[in-house]
TORTILUM-352303 format. One record per residue (C-alpha): x, y, z; residue in three letters. Coordinates in steps of 0.25 Angstrom, whole numbers, plus 2048, in hexadecimal, padded with zeros to 3 digits. Layout:
# TORTILUM-352303
XYZALA ...
# end
This chain:
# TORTILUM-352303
893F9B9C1UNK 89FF969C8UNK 899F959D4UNK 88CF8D9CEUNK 897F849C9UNK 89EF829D4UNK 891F7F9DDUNK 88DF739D5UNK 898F699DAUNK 895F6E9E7UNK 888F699E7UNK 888F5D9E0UNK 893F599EBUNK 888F5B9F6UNK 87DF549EEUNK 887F479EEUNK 88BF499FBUNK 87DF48A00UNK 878F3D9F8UNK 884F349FDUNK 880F37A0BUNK 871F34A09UNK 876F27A03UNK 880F24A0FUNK 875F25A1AUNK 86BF1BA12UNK 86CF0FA1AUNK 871F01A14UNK 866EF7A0CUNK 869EEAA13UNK 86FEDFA0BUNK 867ED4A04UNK 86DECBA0FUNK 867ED1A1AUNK 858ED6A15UNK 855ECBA0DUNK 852EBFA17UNK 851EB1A14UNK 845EABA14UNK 847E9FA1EUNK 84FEA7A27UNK 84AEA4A36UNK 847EB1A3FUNK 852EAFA48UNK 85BEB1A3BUNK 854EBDA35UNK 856EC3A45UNK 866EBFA44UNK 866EC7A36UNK 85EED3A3CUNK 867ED3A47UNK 874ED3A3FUNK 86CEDEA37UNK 86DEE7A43UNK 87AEE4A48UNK 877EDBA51UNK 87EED0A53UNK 879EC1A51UNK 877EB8A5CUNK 882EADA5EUNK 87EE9DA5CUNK 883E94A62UNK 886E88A57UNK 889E7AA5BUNK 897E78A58UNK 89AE6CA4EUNK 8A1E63A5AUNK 895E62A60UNK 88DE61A56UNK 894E55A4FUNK 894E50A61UNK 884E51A61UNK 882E4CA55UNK 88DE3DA57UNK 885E3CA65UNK 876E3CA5DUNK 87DE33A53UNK 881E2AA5EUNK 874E29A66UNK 86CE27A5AUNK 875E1AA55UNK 873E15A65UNK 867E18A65UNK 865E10A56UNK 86DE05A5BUNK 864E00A69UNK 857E03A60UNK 85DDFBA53UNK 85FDEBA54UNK 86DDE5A50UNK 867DE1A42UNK 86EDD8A39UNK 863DDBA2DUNK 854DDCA2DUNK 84ADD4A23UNK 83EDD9A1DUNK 832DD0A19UNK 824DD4A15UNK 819DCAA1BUNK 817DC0A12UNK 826DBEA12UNK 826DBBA22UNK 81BDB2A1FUNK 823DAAA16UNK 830DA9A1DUNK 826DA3A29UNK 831DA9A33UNK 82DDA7A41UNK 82EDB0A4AUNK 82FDB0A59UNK 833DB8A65UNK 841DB9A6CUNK 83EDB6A7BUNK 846DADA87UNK 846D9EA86UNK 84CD94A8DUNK 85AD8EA86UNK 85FD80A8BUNK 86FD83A8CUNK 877D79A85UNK 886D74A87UNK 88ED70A7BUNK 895D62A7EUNK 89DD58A74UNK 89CD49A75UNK 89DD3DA70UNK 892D30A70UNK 896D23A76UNK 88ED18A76UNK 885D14A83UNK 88ED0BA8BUNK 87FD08A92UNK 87AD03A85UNK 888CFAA80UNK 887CEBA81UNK 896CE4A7FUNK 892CD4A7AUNK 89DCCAA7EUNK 89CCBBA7DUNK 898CB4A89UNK 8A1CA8A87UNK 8AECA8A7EUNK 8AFCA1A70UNK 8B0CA2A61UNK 8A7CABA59UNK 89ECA3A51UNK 895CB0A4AUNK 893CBEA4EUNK 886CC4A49UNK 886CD2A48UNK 891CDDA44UNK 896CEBA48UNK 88BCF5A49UNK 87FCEAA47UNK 873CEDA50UNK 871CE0A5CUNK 863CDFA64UNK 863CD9A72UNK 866CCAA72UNK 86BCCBA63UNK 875CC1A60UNK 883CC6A5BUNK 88CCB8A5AUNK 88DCABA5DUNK 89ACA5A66UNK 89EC96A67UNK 8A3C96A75UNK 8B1C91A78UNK 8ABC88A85UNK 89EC84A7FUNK 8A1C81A70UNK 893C88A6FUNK 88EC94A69UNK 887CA0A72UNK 882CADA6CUNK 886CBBA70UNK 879CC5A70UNK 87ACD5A73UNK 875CD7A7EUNK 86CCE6A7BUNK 868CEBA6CUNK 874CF5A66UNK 87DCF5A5BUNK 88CCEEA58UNK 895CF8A5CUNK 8A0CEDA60UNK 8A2CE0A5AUNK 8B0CD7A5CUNK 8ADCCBA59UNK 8AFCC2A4CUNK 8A9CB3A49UNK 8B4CAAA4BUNK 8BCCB1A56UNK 8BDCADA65UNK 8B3CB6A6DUNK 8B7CBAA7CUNK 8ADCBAA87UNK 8B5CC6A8DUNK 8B5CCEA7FUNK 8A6CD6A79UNK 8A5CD2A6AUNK 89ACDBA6AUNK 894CE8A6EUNK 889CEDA6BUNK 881CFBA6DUNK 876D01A6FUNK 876D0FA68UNK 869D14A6CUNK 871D1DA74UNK 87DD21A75UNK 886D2BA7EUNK 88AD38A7CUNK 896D3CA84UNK 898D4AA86UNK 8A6D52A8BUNK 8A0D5EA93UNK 8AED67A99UNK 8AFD6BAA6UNK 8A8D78AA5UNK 89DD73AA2UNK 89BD68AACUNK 891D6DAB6UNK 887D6FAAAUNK 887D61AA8UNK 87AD59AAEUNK 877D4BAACUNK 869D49AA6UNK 86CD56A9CUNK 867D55A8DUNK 873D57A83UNK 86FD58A74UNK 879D4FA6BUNK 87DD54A5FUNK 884D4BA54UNK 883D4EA45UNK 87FD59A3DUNK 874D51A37UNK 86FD48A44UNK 865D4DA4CUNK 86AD50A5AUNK 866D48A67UNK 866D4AA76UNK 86AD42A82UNK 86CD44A91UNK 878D44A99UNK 879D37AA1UNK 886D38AA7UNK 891D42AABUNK 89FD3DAACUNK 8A4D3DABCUNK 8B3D40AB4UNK 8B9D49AABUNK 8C3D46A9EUNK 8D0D49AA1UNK 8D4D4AA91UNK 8C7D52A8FUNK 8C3D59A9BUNK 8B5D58A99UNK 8ABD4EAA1UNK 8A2D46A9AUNK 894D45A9AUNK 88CD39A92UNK 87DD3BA8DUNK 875D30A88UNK 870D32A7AUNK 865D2CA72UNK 86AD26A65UNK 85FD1EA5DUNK 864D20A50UNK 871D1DA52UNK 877D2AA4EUNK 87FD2EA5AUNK 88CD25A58UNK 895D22A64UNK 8A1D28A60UNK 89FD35A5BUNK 89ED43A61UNK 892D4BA64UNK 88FD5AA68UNK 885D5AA73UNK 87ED67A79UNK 87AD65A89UNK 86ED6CA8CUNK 873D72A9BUNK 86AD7DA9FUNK 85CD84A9BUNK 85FD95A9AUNK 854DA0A99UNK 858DAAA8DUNK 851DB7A8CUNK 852DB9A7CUNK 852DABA74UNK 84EDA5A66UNK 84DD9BA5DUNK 859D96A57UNK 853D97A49UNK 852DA7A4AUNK 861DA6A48UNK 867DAAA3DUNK 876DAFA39UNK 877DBBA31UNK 884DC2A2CUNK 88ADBCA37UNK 881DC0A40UNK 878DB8A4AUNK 869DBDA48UNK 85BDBBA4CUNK 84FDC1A42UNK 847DCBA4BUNK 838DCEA44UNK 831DDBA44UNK 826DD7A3AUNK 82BDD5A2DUNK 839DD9A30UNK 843DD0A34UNK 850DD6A3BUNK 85DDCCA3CUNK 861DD1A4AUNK 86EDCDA4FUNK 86FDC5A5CUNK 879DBEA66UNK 875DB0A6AUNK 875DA8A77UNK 872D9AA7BUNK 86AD91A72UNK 862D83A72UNK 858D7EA66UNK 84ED86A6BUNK 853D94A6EUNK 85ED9EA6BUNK 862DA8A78UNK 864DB6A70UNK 86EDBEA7AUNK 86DDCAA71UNK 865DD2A64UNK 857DCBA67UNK 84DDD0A73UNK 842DC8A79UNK 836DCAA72UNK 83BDCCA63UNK 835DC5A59UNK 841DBDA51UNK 840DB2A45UNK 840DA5A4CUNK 83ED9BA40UNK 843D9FA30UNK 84ADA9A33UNK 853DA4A29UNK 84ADAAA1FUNK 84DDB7A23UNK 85DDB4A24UNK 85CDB2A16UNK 854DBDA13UNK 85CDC6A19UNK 868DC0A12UNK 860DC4A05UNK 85EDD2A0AUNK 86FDD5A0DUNK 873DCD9FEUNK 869DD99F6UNK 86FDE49FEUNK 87EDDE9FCUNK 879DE09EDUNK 
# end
């Protein structure tokens, strides 16, 4: 009875002893990590996690290091805002109208090419009267003055008497007559006083045409040419006028330094005044520009010299630098190419337009 007894431990050590072996040989379930895959995984990671799963080592990748990353990506950005910069114009802001707009502003149009420009130089002067057009009237015999028929500034034809002397040898009256058709401009002479043969009591002028003497300084003397056309400007509100250059002084100024040079200019209204200054322009050479327009496809925006480039219905204010200039054309040295269409006439319109267009966005 002892012996059962004691045999019972006995076994039930060797039944736990084998059932803990059995359970140590059983191999290892793999983690949910590892046998459940993720759905979008690629076939080269599902082979990296059935490499690790054996033991094998995964292969090593070679990752781009941030430095040069950041490097590659700096020298994309900066080829891209070149490359934006030679295909984008130097826009100062762009208008947008539908047809019937564009035919209500009637802009017009035209093409940017080469055109001949005449080549001015700016000269001051001052008008003078014609010395070839002044009659001085003196008496032919001395005496007192009996009358005197005209004033300061009164208009005198040819052969027109202007008074009447008693002469001192004769007793007898004679008449003094202008000799050409002009105006008053000097008279010294008074009924009653003693006239002198020696003495003009009167001189008169024909203003028809006057002189515009011109200083032109030293650097500029060997564009100077007699028989060139110099516009006259004098007055806001007159209307300008030309003349030619008839005469180029031999000597200069010594208080000036300047030369002078005279040109003949038509006055039949009477405007041009002796006396007064002028501006003049000289029209010295004819140049050949590659890229010109009209002055009235200049406008000023924000500062900004500008010229309306059309593409349809759009209008871009493209900035531009401007050359030489006369009442025809504009010389464009930069922003415009040839062959470009650009607002010639009202593009005013779209000046203001566009002035609409920045006060809402300002808003």
């Amino acid at each position: 009875m002892n012996k059962q007894l004691l045999f019972i431990p006995i076994l039930i050590g060797i039944v736990l002893f084998v059932g803990w072996g059995i359970l140590a040989v059983k191999p290892a379930q793999p983690s949910l990590e590892i046998a459940e895959r993720e759905p979008n995984s690629s076939p080269k990671d599902k082979d990296k996690d059935e490499e690790r799963d054996k033991g094998v080592p995964a292969k090593a990748v070679k990752e781009p290091s941030s430095g040069s990353k950041d490097k590659d990506e700096r020298e994309v950005g900066e080829k891209n805002i070149k490359e934006k910069d030679l295909k984008e114009p130097n826009e100062v802001g762009r208008v947008d109208l539908n047809e019937k707009k564009v035919q209500n502003a009637n802009l017009d149009v035209a093409v940017a090419g080469p055109a001949k420009i005449k080549a001015t130089l700016q000269l001051y002067g001052k008008i003078t009267l014609n010395d070839d057009t002044v009659a001085n009237v003196s008496p032919r015999y001395p005496g007192v003055v009996k009358a005197v028929y005209k004033r300061l500034g009164d208009r005198a034809q040819k052969g027109e008497v202007l008074a009447v002397i008693e002469s001192n040898d004769s007793l007898r009256d004679y008449q003094v007559i202008s000799e050409i058709s002009g105006t008053i401009i000097k008279k010294e002479v008074t009924v009653g006083e003693i006239a002198r043969d020696d003495r003009p009591i009167f001189t008169v002028a024909d203003l028809s045409t006057v002189w515009v003497d011109l200083s032109v300084f030293p650097q500029d003397f060997r564009r100077l040419k007699e028989g060139q056309i110099v516009q006259i400007d004098y007055a806001d509100n007159i209307k300008a006028t030309t003349g030619t250059i008839t005469y180029i002084a031999p000597f200069g100024s010594e208080n000036t330094q300047s030369m002078l040079a005279r040109a003949v200019v038509q006055n039949p209204d009477g405007l041009l005044r002796p006396g007064l200054f002028v501006t003049a322009e000289l029209q010295i050479e004819e140049i050949d520009v590659p890229v010109a327009v009209r002055p009235a496809a200049i406008q000023n925006v924000n500062e900004k010299t500008v010229v309306f480039v059309a593409e349809g219905t759009a209008f871009e204010a493209r900035e531009v630098e401007l050359g030489t200039r006369d009442e025809s054309y504009v010389e464009v040295m930069s922003g415009l190419n040839a062959g470009e269409r650009y607002v010639a006439g009202n593009s005013f319109l779209l000046k203001a337009e566009l002035g609409k267009g920045q006060v809402q966005d300002s808003d």
